[in-house]
C-alpha positions as CSV (number, residue, x, y, z in Angstrom):
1,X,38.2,77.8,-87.0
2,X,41.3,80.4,-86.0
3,X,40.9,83.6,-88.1
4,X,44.3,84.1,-88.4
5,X,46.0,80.2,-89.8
6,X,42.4,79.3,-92.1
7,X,41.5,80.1,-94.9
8,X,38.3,81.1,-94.7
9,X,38.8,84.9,-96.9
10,X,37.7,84.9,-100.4
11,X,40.7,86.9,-102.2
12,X,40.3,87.8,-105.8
13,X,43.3,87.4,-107.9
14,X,44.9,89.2,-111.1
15,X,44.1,86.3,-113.1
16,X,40.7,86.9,-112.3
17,X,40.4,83.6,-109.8
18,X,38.8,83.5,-106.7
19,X,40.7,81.7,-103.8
20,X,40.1,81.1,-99.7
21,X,43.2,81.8,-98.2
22,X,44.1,83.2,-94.3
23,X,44.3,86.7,-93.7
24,X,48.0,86.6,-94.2
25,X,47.5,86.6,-98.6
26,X,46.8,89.9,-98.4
27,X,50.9,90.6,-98.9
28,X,50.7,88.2,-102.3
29,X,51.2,90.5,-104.7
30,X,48.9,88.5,-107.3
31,X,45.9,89.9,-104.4
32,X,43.4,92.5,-105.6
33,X,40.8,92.8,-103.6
34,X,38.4,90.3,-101.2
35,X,35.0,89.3,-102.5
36,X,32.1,89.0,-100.0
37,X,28.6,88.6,-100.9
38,X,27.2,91.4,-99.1
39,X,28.5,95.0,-99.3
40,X,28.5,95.6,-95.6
41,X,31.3,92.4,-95.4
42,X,32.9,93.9,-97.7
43,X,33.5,97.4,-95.8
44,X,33.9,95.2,-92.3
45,X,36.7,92.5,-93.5
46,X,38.4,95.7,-95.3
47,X,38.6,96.9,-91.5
48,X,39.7,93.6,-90.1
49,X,42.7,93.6,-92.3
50,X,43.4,97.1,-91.5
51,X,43.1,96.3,-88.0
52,X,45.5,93.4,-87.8
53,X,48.0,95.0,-89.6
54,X,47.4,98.1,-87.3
55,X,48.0,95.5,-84.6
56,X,50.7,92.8,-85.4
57,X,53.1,95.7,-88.1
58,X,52.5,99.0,-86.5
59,X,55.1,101.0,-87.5
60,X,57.1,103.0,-85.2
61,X,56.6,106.3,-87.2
62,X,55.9,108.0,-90.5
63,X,59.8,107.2,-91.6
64,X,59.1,103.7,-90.7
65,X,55.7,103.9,-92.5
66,X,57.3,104.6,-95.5
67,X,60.0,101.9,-95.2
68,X,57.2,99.5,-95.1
69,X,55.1,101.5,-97.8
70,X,58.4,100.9,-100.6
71,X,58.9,97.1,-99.1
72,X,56.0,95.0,-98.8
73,X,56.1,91.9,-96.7
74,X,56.0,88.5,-97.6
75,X,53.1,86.6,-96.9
76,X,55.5,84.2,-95.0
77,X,57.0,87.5,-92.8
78,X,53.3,88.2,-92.3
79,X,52.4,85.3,-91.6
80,X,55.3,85.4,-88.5
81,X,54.0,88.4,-87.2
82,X,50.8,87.8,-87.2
83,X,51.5,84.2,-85.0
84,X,51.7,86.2,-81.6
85,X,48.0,86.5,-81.6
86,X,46.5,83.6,-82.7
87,X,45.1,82.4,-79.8
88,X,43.1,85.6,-80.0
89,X,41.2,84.6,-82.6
90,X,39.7,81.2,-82.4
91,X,35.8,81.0,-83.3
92,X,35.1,77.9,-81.5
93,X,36.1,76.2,-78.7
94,X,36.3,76.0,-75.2
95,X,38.6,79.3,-74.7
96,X,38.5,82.7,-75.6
97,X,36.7,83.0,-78.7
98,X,36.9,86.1,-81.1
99,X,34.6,88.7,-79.9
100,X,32.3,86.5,-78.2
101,X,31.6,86.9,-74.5
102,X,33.8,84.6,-72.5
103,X,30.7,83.3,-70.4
104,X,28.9,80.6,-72.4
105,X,25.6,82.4,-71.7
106,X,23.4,79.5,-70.9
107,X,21.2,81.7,-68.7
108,X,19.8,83.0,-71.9
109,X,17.1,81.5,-74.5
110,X,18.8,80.8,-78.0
111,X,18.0,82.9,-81.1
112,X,18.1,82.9,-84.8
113,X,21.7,83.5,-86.4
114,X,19.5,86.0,-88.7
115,X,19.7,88.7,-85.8
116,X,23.2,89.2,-86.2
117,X,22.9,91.1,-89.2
118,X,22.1,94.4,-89.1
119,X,19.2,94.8,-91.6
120,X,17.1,91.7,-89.8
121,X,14.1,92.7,-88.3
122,X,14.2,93.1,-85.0
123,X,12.0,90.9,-82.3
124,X,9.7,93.8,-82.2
125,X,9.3,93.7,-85.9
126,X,8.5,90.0,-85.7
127,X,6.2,90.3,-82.8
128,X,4.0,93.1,-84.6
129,X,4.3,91.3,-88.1
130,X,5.7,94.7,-89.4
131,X,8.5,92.9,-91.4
132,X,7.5,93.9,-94.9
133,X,10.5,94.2,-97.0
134,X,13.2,92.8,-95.2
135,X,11.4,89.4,-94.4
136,X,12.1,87.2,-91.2
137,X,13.7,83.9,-92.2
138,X,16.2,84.5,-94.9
139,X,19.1,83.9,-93.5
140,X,18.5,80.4,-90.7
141,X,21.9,78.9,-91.7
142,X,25.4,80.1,-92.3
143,X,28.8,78.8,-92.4
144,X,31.9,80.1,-89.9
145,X,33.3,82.5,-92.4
146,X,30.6,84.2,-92.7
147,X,29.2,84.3,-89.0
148,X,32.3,85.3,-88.2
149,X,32.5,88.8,-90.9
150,X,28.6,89.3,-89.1
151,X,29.5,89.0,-85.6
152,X,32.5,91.5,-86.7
153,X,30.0,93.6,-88.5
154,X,27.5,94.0,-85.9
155,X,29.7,94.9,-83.2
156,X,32.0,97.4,-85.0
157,X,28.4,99.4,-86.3
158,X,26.2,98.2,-84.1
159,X,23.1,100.2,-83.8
160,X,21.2,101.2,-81.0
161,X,19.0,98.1,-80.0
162,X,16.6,99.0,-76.5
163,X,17.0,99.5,-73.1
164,X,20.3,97.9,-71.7
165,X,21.8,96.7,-75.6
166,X,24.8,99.1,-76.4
167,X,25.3,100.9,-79.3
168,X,28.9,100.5,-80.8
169,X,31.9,102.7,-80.1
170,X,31.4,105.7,-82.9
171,X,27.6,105.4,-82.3
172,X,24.9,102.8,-84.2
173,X,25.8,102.9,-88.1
174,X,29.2,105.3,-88.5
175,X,30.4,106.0,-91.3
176,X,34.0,104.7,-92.5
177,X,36.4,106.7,-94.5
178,X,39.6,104.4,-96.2
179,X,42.3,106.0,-98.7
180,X,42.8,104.0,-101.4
181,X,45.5,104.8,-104.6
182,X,44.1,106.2,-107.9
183,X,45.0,102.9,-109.6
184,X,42.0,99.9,-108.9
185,X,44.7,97.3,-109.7
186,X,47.2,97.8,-107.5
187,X,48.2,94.9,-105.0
188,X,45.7,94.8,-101.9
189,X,49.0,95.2,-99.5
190,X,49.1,99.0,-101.3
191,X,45.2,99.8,-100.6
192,X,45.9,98.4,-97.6
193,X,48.5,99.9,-96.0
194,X,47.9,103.6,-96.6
195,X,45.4,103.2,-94.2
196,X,47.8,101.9,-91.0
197,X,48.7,104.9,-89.2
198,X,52.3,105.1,-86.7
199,X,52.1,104.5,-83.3
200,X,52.9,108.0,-82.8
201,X,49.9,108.9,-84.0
202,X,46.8,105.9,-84.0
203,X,46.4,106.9,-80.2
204,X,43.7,109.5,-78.7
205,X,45.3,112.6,-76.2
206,X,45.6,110.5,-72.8
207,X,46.3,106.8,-74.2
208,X,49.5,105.7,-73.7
209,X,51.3,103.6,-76.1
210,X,52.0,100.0,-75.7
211,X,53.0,97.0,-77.5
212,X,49.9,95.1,-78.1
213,X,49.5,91.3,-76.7
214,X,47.4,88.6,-77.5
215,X,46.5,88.2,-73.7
216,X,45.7,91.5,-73.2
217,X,42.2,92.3,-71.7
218,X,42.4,96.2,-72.3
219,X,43.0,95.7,-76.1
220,X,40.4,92.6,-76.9
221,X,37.7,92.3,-74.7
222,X,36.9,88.9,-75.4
223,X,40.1,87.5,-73.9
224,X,39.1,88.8,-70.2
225,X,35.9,88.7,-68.2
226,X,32.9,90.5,-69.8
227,X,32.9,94.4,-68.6
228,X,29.4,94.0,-67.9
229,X,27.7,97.8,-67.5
230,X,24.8,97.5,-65.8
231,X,25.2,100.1,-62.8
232,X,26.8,104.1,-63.4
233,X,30.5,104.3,-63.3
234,X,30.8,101.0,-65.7
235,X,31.7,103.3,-68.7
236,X,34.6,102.5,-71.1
237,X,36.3,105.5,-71.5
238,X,39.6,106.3,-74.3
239,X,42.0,106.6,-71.1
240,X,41.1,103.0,-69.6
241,X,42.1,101.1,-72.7
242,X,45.2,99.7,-75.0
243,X,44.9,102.8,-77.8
244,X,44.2,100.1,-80.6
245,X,41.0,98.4,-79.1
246,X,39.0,101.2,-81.0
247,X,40.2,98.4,-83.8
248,X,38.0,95.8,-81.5
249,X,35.3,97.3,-80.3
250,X,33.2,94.6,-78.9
251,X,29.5,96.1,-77.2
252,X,27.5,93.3,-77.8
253,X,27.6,90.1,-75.8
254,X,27.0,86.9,-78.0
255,X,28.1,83.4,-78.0
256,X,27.9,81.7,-81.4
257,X,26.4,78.0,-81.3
258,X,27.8,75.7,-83.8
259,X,25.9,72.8,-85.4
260,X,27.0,69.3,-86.0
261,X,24.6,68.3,-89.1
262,X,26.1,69.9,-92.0
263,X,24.4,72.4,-93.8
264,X,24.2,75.1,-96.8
265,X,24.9,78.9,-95.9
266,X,22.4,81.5,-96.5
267,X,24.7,83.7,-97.5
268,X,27.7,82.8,-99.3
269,X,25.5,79.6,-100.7
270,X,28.9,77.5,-100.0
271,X,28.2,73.8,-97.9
272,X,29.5,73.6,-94.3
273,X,30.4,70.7,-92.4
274,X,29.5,73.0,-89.1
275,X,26.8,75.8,-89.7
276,X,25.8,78.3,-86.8
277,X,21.5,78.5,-86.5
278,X,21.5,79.9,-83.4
279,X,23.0,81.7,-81.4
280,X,23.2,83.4,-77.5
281,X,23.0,87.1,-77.0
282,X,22.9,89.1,-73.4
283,X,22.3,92.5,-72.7
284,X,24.7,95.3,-70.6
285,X,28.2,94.6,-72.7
286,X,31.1,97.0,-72.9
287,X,29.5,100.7,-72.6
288,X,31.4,103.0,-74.4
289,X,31.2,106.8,-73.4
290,X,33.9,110.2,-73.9
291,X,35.6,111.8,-76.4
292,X,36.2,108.5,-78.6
293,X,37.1,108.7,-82.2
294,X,37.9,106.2,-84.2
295,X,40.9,106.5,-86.4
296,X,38.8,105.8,-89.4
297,X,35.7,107.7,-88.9
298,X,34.7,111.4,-89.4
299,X,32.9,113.6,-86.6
300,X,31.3,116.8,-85.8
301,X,30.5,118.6,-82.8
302,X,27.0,120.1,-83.1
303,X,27.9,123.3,-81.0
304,X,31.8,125.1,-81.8
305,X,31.8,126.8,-79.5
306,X,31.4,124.2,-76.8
307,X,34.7,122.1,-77.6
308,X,34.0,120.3,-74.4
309,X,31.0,118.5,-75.6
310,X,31.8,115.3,-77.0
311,X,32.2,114.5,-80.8
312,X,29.2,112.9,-82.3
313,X,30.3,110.5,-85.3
314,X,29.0,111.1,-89.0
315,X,26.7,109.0,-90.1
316,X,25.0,108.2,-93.4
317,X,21.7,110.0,-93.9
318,X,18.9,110.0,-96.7
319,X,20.1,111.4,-99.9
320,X,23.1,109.5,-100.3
321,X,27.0,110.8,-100.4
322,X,28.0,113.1,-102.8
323,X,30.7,115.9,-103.0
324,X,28.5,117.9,-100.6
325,X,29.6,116.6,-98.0
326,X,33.2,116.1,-99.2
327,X,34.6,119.0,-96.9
328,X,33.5,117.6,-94.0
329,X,34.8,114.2,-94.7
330,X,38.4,115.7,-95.8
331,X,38.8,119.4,-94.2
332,X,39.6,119.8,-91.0
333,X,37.8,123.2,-89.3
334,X,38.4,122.7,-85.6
335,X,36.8,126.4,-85.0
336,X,33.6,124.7,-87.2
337,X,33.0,121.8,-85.5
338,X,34.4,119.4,-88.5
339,X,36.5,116.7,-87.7
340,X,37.5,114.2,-90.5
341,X,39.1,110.6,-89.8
342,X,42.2,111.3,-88.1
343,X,43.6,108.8,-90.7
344,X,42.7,111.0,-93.4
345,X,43.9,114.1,-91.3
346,X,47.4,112.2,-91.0
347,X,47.3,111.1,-94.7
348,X,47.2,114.7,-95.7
349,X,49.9,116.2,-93.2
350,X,52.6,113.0,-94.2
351,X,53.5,114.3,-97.6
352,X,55.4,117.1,-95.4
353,X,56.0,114.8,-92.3
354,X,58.0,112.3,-95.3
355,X,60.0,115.0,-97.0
356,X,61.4,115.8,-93.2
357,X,62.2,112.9,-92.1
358,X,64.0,111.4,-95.3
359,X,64.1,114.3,-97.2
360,X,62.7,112.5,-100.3
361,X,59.2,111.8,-100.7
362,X,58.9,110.6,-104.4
363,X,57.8,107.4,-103.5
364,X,54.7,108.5,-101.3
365,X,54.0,111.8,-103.9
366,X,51.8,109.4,-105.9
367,X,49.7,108.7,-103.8
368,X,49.5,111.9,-101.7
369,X,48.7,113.5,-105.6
370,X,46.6,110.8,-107.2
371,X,44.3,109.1,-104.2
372,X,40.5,108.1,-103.8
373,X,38.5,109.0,-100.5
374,X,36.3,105.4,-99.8
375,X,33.3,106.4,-97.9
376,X,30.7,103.8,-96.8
377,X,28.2,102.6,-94.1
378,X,24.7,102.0,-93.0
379,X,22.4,104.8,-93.4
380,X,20.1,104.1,-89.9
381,X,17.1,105.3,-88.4
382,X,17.7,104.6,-84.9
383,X,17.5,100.7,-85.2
384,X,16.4,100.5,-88.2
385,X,18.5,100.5,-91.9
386,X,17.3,102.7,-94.8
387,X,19.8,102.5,-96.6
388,X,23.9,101.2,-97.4
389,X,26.0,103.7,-99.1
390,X,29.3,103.2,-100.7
391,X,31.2,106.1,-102.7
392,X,34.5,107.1,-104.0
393,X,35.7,110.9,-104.2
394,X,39.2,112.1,-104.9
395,X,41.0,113.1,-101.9
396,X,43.3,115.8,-103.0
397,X,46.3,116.9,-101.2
398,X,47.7,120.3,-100.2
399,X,50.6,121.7,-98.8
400,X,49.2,122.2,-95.1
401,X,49.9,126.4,-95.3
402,X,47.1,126.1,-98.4
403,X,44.7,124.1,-96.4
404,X,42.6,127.2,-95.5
405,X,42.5,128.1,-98.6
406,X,41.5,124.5,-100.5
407,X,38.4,124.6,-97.9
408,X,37.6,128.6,-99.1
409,X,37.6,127.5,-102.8
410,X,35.5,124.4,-102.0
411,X,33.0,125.7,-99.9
412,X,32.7,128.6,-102.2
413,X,32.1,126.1,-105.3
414,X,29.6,123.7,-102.9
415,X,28.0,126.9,-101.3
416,X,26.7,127.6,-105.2
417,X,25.6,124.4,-105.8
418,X,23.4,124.5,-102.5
419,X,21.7,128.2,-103.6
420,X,21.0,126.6,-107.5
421,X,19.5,123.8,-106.0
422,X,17.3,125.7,-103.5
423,X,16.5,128.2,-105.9
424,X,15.4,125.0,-108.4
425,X,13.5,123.7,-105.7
426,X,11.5,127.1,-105.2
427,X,10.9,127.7,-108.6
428,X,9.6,124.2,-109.2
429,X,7.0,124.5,-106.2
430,X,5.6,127.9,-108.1
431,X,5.4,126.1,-111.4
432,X,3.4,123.0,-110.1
433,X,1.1,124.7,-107.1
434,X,-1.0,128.0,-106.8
435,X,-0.1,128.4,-103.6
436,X,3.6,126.9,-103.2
437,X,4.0,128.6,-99.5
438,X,1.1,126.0,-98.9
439,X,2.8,122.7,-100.9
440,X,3.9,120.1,-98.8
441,X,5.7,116.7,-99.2
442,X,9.3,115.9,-99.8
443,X,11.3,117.4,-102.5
444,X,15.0,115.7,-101.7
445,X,14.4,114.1,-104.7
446,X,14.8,117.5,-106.3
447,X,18.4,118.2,-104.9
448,X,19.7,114.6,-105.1
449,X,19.1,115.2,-109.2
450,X,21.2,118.2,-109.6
451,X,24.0,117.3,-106.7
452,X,24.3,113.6,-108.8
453,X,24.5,115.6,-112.3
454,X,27.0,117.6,-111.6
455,X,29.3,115.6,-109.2
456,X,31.9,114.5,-111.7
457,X,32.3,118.5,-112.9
458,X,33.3,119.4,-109.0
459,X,35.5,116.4,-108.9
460,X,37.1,117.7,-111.9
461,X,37.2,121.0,-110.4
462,X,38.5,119.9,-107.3
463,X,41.4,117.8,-108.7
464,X,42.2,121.4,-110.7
465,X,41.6,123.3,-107.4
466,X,44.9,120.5,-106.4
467,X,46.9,121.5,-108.5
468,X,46.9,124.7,-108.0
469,X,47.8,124.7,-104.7
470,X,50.7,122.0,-105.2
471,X,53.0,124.4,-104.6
472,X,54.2,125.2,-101.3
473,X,56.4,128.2,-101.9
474,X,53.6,130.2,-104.4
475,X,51.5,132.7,-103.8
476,X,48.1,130.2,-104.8
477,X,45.4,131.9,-107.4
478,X,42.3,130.2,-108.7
479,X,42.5,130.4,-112.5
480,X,39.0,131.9,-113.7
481,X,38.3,129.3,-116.1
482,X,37.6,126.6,-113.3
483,X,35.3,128.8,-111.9
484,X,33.1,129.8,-115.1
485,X,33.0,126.0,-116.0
486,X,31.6,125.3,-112.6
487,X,28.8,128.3,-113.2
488,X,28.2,127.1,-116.5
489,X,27.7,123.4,-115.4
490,X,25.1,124.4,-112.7
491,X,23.3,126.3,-115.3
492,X,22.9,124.2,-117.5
493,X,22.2,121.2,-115.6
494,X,19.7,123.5,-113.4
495,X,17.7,124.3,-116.3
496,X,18.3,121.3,-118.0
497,X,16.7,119.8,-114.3
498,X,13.5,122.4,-114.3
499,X,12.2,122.0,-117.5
500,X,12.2,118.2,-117.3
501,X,10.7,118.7,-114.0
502,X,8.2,121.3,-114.7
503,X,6.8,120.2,-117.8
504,X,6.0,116.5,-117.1
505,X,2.9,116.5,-119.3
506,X,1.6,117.1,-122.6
507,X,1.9,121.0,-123.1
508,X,-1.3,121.2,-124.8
509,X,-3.7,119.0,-121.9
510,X,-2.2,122.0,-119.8
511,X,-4.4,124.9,-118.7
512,X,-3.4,128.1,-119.4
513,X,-3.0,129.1,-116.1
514,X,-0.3,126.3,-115.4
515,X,1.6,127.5,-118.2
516,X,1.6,130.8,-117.0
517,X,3.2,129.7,-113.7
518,X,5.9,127.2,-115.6
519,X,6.7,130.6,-117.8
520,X,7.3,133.2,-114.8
521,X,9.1,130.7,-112.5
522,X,11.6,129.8,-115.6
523,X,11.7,133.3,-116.1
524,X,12.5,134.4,-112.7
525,X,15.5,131.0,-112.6
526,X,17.0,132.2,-115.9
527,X,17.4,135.8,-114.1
528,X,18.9,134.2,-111.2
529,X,21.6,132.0,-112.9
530,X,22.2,134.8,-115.3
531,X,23.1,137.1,-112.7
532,X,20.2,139.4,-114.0
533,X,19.2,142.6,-111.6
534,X,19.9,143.6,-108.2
535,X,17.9,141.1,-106.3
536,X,17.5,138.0,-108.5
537,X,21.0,137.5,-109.6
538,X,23.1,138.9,-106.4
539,X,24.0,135.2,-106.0
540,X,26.1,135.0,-109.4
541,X,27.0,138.3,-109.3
542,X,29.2,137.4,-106.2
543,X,30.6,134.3,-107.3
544,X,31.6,135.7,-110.5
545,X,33.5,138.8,-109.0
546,X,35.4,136.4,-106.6
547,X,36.0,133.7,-109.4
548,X,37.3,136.4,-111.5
549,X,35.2,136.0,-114.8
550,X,32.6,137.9,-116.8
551,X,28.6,136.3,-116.5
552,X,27.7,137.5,-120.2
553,X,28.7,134.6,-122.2
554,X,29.1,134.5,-125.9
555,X,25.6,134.7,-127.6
556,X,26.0,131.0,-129.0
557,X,26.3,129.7,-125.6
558,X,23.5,131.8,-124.2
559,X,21.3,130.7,-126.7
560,X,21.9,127.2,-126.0
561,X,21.9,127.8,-122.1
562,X,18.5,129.3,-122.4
563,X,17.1,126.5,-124.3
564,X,18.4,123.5,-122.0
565,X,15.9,121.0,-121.8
């Protein structure tokens, strides 16, 4: 099966149909969206479309960008430009197969087709019988399309594995952030394509820009002998490779072994004429190390004040997404260690980078105003998932001078929402224990609650917070009102959050005592989000002054705020 000429994608339609067509149907305009059965296919084949259009289309610069943004291709043009690499992407055969080692690997015992997916238990898990919930055996059997989305998944977030099995090129399990329009039913070529960055700006700092080729061993691995690392000085570093392989990261080393007796696939349930059971997998591939980032992932640095130290990738973590985490995802803070996706870093300087180059930038001010931030991946523990997460947030554009001062307005809003919920948290220990110093055991729970109640409020707020700032030449002000709404949505939803927390039970199978402790700990939150004394209500005393609002509301609404249940 070639990758490229098949049709092996499911493509939903308008009319609601669902089709298998080549990669190449993405440019129908009748395309929505691909359909795979499992979420993490879902967020890989997004990337392999991204990629090959990053590889076969790349345009020049952000004026050729937009050139290509107003005229789509055709599927036939597409098609054309995407024949150069075929040969680079044959499953099967006797050459070069897509990212599978170019050594047939007989010197290794077969395994189960099951281990490349990511949420298998591992041999260890087998061995030990510790394979409780995630069972052994439930996937024995699939079909080329979809061994070829999990050999693409595994090695573009593959995790860390043991001794001598490398971890993929932003580290086991990165997240992946996409920009995608406001509008779910646009075309898939426009979801698509805002995510294709120029030449002039896909590479790293010291990778030189170059035409890609299908025969080239520096942009897909598999074409070329393995770059086996198993002695110092094997490393792949950013400098030694084509600046789109980041694209095609290949670590693992696998060889997929296809079966003549026909068969039904675990996953997609769809019957196959050539199923892969087994499969061939060696240790000591591709060893990626330096200051990599992936064009479509955010990163950190632990230490700022080291900016030598490499860039560690985010990743997902327990909890979940939520607009928490939304400035790091979107705000660049060099000085702070906070690096988003360079693709999203890009997206959000282009608005100004269009206007100078054609001077006219209506056709890309829709979506630089009105786009959604897609933010998935694995949440891991080591080598082993917890957890897949997949959100959407707006992604709100600025002028870049009012950059600073987006990030000032949104940490100040999320800074809030983190004291409300620790203060929640505190007061819920002293209604439930004697001794709350002394409780122990995991509260996340506790924050997750009020962070989810209140997330469409901020991403109202935020989208407000946009407008505001839209203009380039003004002196920007937050108007006082989005601030008060913001206090008086964590209030509520804080109290709302405590008293269904603290009183759990039947009041009267309570002991006096207990109610005593639910009292004063409500007491003592009511003080604090009311901005009442010195010490208790410092917190809103200082929002409110910055935000530019009075904290004594009306008496109707204080009567209902105090009496949120």
């Amino acid at each position: 099966m070639n990758l490229l000429t098949d049709p092996w994608l499911p493509f939903r339609h308008s009319d609601g149909s669902l089709r298998y067509r080549p990669p190449s149907a993405l440019a129908d305009p009748d395309v929505l969206d691909l359909a795979l059965p499992r979420a993490d296919f879902q967020g890989a084949a997004w990337q392999f479309l991204i990629a090959l259009l990053q590889t076969a289309i790349t345009p020049e610069d952000t004026d050729a960008w937009l050139d290509r943004y107003q005229q789509p291709p055709s599927v036939a043009s597409l098609d054309e430009a995407l024949a150069p690499f075929v040969s680079a992407f044959e499953l099967d055969g006797d050459g070069p197969r897509f990212m599978q080692d170019l050594d047939p690997l007989k010197d290794v015992k077969e395994a189960p087709v099951g281990g490349l997916l990511i949420d298998s238990p591992g041999a260890n898990g087998i061995k030990n019988n510790t394979d409780f919930f995630v069972k052994r055996g439930r996937v024995e059997s699939v079909c080329p399309s979809c061994a070829a989305l999990a050999l693409y998944t595994m090695q573009i977030n593959a995790p860390a594995g043991g001794a001598g099995i490398r971890v993929g090129l932003r580290g086991g399990g990165p997240l992946t952030t996409l920009i995608l329009p406001e509008d779910e039913n646009q075309p898939l070529w426009m979801r698509l394509w805002p995510n294709v960055m120029p030449a002039d700006a896909v590479g790293q700092p010291g990778q030189r820009w170059r035409a890609p080729d299908a025969d080239d061993g520096d942009l897909f691995f598999w074409m070329t002998d393995t770059r086996v690392s198993d002695k110092k000085g094997t490393e792949v570093l950013p400098d030694d490779v084509h600046p789109l392989h980041a694209f095609w990261s290949m670590p693992r080393r696998y060889r997929l072994l296809f079966d003549d007796e026909p068969g039904c696939c675990d996953l997609c349930g769809g019957e196959t004429s050539r199923p892969v059971r087994r499969l061939r997998s060696k240790k000591q591939g591709a060893n990626y190390d330096g200051p990599w980032r992936h064009p479509l992932t955010p990163y950190r640095r632990l230490n700022p004040q080291k900016p030598d130290e490499l860039p560690l990738s985010s990743k997902g973590q327990p909890g979940g997404l939520g607009y928490r985490h939304w400035p790091g995802l979107v705000l660049e803070n060099e000085a702070g260690g906070v690096l988003p996706a360079r693709l999203v870093t890009h997206h959000l300087q282009k608005h100004d980078l269009v206007e100078a180059a054609r001077g006219d930038g209506e056709a890309f001010d829709a979506l630089y105003r009105h786009a959604r931030l897609w933010v998935f991946g694995y949440d891991m523990d080591n080598m082993k998932p917890r957890g897949w997460y997949s959100v959407e947030m707006p992604l709100v554009g600025v002028p870049q001078m009012h950059q600073e001062t987006l990030r000032e307005w949104v940490k100040r809003f999320v800074d809030l929402a983190g004291d409300v919920t620790w203060q929640v948290r505190n007061q819920l220990k002293r209604a439930w224990f004697k001794r709350p110093e002394d409780a122990k055991g995991d509260m996340s729970q506790i924050d997750a609650q009020l962070f989810e109640a209140t997330q469409l409020a901020f991403f109202d707020a935020l989208r407000q917070m946009g407008e505001a700032l839209r203009d380039a030449k003004a002196t920007p002000t937050l108007p006082p009102e989005i601030s008060r709404e913001w206090y008086l949505t964590l209030k509520r939803r804080a109290l709302a959050l405590f008293d269904a927390q603290a009183i759990s039970g039947p009041l009267e199978g309570m002991k006096m005592q207990q109610l005593e402790r639910i009292s004063n700990a409500r007491r003592y939150l009511l003080a604090y989000l009311n901005g009442s004394g010195k010490k208790a209500g410092k917190t809103m005393q200082v929002f409110a002054e910055k935000g530019g609002f009075e904290l004594k509301a009306p008496q109707a609404e204080d009567n209902r705020e105090g009496s949120a249940a």
